[in-house]
N, C-alpha and C positions, 0 to 999 in steps of 0.2 A: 737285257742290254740290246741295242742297237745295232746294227753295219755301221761301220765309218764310212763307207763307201756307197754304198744305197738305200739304210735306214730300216732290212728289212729286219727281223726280230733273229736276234744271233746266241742266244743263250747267256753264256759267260763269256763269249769270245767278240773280239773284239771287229773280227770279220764275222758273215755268215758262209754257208756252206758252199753258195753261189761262187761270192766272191772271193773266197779262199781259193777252190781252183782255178779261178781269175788267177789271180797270187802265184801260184806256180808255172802258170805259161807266163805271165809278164805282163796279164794287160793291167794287173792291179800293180802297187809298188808303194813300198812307205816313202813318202818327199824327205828329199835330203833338206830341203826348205823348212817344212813347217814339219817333219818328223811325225804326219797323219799319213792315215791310208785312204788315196784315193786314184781313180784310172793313171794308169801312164799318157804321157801327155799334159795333164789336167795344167792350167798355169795357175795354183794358187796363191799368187801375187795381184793379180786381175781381175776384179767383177766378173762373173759367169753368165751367161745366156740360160735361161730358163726355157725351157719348150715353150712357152707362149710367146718368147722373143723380150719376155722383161729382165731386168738383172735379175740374177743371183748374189744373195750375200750370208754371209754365215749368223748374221744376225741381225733383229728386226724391234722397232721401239714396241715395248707391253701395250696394250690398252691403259693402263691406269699403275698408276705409283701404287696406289693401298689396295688392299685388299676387300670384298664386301664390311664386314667385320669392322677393321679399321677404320674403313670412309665412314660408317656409321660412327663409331666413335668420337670419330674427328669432329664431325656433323654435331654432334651432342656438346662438345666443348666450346664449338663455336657460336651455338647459341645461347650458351650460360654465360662469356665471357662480354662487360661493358662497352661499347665502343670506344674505339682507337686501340684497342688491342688486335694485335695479329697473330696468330698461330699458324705455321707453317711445319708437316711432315718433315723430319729427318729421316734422307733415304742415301742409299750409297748409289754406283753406279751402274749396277747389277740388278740395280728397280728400274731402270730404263731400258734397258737392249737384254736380249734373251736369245741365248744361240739355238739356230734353225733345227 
């Protein structure tokens, strides 16, 4: 598992070790907001500044709807199928955005 707080590899827990004793002086804290762990302070209501000065956001569009596999597929149907037909992927919306 992950840090909520910095990503760094935390075992079964849901802090790592760093930022647990963050946790106990105060600079880390779960949001009464969004009920995650991250610094005191943080506003996560508001896009973040990234160290290169671009936003931060919790999540970002995939590359691609399908997978290799499937676009092959897909690929393969679309060219058996006569013209004026269409085929179009059903996807939900959890095939476009991917948290960070």
């Amino acid at each position: 598992m992950k840090c909520q707080v910095c990503g760094a590899e935390s075992g079964k827990y849901l802090l790592c070790q760093s930022c647990n004793q963050k946790r106990e002086t105060g600079e880390v804290i779960k949001c009464p907001k969004c009920h995650k762990w991250h610094l005191a302070g943080f506003d996560c209501s508001i896009p973040q500044q990234s160290a290169s000065g671009t936003e931060f956001y919790l999540y970002e569009a995939k590359i691609s709807l399908l997978t290799h596999n499937e676009l092959k597929y897909f690929n393969c149907i679309k060219s058996v199928l006569p013209d004026g037909y269409l085929v179009q992927a059903q996807v939900n919306l959890a095939s476009f955005i991917k948290k960070k």
